[in-house]
N, C-alpha and C positions, 0 to 999 in steps of 0.2 A: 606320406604316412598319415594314415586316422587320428585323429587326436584322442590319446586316453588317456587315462590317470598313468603318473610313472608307477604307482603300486602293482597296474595290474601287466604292466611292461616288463616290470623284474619282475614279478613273480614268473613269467612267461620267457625269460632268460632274455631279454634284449640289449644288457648290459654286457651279455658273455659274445650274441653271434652276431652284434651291430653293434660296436663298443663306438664307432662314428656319430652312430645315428642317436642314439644313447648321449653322446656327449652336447650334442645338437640342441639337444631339449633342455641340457642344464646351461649352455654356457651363454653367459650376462644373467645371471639369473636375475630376476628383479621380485619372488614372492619364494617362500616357503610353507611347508603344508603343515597344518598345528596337530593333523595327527599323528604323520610318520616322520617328519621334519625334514623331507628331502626337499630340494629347491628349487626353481626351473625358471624357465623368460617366462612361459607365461602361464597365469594363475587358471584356465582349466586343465594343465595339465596335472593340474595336485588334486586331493580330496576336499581340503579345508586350507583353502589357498588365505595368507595373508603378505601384505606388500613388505619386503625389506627395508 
């Protein structure tokens, strides 16, 4: 998969028809994003990525 923001992931429903792939991206998260505050391993997958 492409690397994109998780913003434009959900907006585009990959939480509902990849809930795997979706989980993929979040799990060990090590940054969260300071605009929509979701989380992920790694910081280009956010908008305004900072480290946890």
């Amino acid at each position: 998969m492409a690397a994109k923001k998780l913003c434009t992931l959900v907006k585009k429903g990959l939480h509902k028809e990849d809930p795997e792939a979706y989980k993929e991206l979040l799990r060990g998260a090590r940054y969260a994003c300071k605009r929509c505050g979701r989380a992920a391993a790694r910081a280009k997958c956010l908008c305004k990525p900072t480290r946890l």
